[in-house]
N, CA, C and O atoms as a DFTB+ gen file, in Angstrom:
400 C
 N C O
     1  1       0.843      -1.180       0.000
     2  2       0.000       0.000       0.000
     3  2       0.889       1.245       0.000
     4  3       1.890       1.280       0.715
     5  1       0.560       2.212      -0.748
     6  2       1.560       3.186      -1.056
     7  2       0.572       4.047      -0.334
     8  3      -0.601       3.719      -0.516
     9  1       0.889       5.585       0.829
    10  2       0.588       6.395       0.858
    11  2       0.589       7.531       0.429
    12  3       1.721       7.940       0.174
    13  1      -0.672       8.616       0.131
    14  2      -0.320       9.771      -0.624
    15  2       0.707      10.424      -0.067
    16  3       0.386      10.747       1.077
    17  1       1.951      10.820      -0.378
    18  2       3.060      11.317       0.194
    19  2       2.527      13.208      -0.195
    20  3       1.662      13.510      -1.017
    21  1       3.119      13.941       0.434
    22  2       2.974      15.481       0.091
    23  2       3.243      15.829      -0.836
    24  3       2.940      16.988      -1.118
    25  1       3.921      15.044      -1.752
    26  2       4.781      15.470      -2.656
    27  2       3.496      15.038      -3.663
    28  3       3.000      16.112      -4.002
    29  1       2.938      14.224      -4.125
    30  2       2.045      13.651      -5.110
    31  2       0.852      14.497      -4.678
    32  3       0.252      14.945      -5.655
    33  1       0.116      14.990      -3.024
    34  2      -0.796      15.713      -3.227
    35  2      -0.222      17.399      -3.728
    36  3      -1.225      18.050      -4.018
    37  1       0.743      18.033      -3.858
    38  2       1.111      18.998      -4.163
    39  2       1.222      19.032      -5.615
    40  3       1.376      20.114      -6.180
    41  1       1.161      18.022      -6.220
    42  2       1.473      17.839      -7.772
    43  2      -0.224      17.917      -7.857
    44  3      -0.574      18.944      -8.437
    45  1      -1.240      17.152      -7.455
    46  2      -2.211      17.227      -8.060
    47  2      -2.912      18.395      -7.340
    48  3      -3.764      18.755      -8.154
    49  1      -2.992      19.030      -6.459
    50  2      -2.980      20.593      -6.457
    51  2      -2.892      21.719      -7.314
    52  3      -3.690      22.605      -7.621
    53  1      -1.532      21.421      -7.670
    54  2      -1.010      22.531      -8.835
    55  2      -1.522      21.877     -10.177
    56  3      -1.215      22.425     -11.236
    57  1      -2.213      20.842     -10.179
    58  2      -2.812      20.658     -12.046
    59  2      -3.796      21.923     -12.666
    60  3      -3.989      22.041     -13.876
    61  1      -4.480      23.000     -11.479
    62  2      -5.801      23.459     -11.631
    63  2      -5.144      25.235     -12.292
    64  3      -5.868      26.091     -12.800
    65  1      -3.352      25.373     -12.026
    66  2      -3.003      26.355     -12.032
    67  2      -1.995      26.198     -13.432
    68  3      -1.725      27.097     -14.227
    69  1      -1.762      25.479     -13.451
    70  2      -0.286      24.661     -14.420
    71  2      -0.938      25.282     -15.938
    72  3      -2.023      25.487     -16.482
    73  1       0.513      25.415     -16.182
    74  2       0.673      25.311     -17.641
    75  2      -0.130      23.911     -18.511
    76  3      -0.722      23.057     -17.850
    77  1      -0.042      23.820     -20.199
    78  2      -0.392      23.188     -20.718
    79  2       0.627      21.948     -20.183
    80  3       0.349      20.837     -19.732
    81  1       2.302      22.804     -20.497
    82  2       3.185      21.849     -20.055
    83  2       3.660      21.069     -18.973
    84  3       4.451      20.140     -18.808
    85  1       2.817      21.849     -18.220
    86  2       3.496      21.452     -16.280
    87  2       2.274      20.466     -16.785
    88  3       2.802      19.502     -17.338
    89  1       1.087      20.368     -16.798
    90  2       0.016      19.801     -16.645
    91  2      -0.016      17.985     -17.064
    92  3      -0.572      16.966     -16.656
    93  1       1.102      18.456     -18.284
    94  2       1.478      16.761     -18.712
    95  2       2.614      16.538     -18.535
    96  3       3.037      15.401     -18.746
    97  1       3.320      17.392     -18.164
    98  2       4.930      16.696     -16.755
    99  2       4.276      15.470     -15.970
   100  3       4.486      14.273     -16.170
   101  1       2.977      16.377     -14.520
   102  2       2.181      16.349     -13.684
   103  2       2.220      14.930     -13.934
   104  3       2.999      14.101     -13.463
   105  1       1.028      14.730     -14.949
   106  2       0.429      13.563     -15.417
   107  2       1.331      12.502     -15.629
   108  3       1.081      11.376     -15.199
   109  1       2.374      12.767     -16.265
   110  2       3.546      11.632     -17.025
   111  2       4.173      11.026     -15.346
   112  3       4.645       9.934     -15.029
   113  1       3.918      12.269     -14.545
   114  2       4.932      11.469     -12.830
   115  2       3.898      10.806     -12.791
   116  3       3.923       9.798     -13.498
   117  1       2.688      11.052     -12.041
   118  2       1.631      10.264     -11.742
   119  2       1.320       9.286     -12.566
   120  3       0.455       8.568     -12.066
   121  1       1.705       8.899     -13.775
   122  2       1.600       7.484     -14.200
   123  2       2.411       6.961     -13.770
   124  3       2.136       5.803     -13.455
   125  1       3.981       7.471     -13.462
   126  2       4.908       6.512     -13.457
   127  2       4.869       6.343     -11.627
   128  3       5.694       5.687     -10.991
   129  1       4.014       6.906     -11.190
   130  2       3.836       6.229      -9.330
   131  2       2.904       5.244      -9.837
   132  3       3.529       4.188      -9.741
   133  1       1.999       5.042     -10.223
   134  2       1.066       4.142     -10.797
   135  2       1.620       3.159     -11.175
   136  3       1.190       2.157     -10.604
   137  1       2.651       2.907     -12.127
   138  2       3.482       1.925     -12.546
   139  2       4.309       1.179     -11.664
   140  3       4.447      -0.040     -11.573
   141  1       4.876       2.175     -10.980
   142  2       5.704       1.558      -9.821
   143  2       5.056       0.668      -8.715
   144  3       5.805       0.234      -7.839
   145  1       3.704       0.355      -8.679
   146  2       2.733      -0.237      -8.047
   147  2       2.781      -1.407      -8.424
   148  3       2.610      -1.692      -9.609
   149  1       3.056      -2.435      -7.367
   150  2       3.523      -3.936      -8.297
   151  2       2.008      -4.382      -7.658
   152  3       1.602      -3.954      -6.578
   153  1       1.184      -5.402      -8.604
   154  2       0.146      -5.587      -8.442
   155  2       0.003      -6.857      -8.636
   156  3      -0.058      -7.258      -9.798
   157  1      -0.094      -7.878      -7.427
   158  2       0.093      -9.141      -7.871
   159  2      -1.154      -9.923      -7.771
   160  3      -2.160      -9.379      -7.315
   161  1      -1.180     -11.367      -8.225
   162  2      -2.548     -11.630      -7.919
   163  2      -2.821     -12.081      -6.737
   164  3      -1.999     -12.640      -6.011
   165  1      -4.064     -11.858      -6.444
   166  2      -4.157     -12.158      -4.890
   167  2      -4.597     -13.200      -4.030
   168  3      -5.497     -14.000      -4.289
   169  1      -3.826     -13.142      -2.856
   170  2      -3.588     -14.477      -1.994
   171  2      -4.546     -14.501      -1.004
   172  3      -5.146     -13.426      -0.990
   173  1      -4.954     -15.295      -0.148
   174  2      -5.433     -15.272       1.182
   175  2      -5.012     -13.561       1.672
   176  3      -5.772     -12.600       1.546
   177  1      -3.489     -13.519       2.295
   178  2      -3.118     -12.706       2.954
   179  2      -3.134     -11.231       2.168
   180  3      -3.232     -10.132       2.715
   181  1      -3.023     -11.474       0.882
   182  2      -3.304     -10.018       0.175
   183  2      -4.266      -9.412      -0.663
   184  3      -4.149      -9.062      -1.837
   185  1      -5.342      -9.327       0.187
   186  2      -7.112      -9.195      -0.199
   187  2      -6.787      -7.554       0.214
   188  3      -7.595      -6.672      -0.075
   189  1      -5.863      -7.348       0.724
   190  2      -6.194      -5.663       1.360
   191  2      -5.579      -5.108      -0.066
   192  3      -6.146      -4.169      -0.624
   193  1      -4.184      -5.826      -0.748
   194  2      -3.432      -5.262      -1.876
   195  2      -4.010      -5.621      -3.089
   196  3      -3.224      -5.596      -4.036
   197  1      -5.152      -5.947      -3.338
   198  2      -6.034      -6.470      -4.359
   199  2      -6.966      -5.550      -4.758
   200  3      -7.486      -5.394      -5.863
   201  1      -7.184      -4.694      -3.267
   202  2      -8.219      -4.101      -3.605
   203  2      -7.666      -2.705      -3.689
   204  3      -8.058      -1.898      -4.531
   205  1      -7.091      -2.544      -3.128
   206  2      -6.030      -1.677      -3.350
   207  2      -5.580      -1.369      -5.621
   208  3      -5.877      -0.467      -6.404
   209  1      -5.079      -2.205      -5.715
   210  2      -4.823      -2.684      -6.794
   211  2      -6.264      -1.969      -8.045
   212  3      -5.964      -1.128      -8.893
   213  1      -7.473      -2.414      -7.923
   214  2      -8.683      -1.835      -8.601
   215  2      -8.648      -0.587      -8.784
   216  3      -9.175      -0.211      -9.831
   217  1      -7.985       0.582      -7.793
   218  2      -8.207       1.933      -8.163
   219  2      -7.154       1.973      -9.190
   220  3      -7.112       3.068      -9.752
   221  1      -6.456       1.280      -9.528
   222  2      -4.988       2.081     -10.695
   223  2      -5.720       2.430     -11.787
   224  3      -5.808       3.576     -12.228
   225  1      -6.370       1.236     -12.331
   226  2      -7.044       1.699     -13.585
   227  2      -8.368       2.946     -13.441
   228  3      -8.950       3.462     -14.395
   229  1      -8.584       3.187     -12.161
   230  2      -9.443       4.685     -12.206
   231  2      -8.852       5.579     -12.166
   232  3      -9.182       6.581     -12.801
   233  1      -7.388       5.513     -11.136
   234  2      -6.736       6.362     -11.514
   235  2      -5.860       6.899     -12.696
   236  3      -5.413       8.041     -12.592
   237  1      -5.587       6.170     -13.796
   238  2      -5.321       6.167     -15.014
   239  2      -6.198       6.624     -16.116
   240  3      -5.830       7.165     -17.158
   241  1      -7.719       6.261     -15.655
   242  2      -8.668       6.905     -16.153
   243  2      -8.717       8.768     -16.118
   244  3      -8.783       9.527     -17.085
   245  1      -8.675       9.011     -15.062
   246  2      -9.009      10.736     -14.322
   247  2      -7.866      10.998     -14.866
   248  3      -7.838      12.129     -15.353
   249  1      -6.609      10.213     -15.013
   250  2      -5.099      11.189     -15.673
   251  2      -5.227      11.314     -17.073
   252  3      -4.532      12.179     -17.605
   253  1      -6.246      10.376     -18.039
   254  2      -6.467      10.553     -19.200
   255  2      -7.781      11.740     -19.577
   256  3      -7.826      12.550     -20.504
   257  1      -8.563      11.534     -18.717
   258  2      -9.346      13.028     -18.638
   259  2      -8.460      14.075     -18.181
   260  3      -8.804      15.230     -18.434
   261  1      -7.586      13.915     -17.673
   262  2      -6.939      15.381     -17.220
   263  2      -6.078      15.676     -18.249
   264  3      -5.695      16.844     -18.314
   265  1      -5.651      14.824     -19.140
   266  2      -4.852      15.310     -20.197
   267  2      -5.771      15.957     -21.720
   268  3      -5.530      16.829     -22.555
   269  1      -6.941      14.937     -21.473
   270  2      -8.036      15.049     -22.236
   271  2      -8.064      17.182     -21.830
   272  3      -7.635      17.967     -22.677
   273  1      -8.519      17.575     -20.733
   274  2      -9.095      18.527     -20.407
   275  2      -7.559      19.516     -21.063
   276  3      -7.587      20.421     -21.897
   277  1      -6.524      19.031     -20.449
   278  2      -5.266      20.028     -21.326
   279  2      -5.472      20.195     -22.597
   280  3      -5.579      21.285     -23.159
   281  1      -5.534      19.152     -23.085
   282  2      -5.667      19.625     -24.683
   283  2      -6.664      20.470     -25.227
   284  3      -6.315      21.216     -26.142
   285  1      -7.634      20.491     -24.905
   286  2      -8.663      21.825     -25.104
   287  2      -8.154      23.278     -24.907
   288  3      -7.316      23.552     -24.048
   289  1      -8.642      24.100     -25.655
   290  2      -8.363      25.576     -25.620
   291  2      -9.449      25.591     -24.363
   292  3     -10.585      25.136     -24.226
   293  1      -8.430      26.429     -23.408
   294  2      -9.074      26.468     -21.920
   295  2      -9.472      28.048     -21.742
   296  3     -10.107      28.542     -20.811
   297  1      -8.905      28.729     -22.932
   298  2      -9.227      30.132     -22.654
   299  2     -10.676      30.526     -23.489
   300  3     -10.897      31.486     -24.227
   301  1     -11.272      29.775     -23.213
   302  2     -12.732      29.616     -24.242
   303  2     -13.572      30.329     -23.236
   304  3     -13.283      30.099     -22.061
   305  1     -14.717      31.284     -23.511
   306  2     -15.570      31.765     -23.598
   307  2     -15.927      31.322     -21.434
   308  3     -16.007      32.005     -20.413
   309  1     -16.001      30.221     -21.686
   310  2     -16.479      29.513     -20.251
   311  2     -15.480      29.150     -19.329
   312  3     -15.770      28.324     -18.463
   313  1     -14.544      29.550     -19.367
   314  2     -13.428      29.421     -18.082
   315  2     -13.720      28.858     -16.535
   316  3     -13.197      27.980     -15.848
   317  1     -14.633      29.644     -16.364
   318  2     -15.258      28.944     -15.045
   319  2     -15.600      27.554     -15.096
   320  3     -15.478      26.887     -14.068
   321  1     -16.120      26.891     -16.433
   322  2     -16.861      25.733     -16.355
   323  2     -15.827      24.636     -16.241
   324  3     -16.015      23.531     -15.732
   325  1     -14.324      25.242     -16.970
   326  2     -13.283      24.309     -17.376
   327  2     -12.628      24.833     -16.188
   328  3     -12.311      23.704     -15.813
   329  1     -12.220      25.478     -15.401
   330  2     -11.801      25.779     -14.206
   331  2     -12.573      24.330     -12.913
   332  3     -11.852      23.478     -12.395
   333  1     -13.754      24.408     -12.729
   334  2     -14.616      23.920     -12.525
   335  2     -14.214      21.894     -12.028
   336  3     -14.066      21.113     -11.088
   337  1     -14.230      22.049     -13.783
   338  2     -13.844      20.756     -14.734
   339  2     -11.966      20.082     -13.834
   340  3     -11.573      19.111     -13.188
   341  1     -11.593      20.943     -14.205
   342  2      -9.934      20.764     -13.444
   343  2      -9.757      20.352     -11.949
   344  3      -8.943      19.549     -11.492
   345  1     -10.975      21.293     -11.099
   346  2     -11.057      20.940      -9.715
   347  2     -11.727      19.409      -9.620
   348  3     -11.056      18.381      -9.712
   349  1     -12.678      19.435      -9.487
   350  2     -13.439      18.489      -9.679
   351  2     -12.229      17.148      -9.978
   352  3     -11.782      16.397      -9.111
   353  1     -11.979      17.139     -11.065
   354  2     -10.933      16.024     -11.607
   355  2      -9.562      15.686     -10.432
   356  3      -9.333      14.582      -9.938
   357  1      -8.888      16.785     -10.214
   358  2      -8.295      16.828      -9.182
   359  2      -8.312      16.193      -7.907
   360  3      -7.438      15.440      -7.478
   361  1      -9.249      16.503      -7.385
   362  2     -10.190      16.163      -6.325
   363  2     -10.475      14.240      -6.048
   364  3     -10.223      13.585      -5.037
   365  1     -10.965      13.864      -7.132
   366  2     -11.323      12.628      -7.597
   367  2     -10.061      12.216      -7.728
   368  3     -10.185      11.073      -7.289
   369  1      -9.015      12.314      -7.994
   370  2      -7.588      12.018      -8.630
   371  2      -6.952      11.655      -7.262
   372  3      -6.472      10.550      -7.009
   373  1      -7.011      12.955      -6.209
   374  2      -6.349      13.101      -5.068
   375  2      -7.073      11.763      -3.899
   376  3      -6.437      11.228      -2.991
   377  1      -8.280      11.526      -4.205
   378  2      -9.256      10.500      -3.376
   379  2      -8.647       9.283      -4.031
   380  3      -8.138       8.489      -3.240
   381  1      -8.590       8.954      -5.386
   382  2      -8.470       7.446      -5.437
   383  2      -7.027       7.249      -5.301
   384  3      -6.612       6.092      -5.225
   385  1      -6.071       8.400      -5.253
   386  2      -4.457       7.881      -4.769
   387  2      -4.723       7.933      -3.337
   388  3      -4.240       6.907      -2.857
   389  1      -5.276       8.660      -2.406
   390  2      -5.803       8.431      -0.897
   391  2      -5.980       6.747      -0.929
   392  3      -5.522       6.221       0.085
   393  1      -6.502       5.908      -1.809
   394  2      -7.047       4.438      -1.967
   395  2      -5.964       3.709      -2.042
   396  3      -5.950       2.606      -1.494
   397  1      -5.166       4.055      -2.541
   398  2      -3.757       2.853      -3.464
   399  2      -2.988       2.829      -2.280
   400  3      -1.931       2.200      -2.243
């Protein structure tokens, strides 16, 4: 079980302020903590690391919407909504690494 360290909630913090480029730095670390997650199949004794294990692929999900959301012209008309959009994602991002 990996805990959210300060360092990974400070990265997904700063996604809502970041550049296009910081934004998929951001993303490219947070896959590779994701990766570094050895996920084996599970035993009697490792039902806690199994389940554990189920959030990667949500969290891989929310990092592909968050890259999804970079690539859009963010200076569009509705800022607030895509402002909005960033928190929200964040948020959800920061909860299912709280899980792993």
């Amino acid at each position: 079980m990996i805990s959210m360290t300060g360092e990974i909630e400070n990265l997904i913090d700063e996604l809502p302020q970041a550049s296009n480029r910081r934004v998929e730095e951001i993303a490219a670390i947070l896959e590779g903590v994701l990766s570094d997650i050895e996920c084996k199949s599970p035993t009697e004794d490792a039902a806690e690391s199994a389940y554990e294990c189920q959030d990667i692929p949500k969290a891989q999900e929310i990092i592909g919407l968050i890259r999804a959301w970079n690539e859009r012209d963010r200076e569009r008309d509705d800022r607030e909504s895509e402002i909005k959009m960033i928190d929200k994602l964040s948020k959800e991002l920061k909860t299912v690494f709280n899980q792993i």
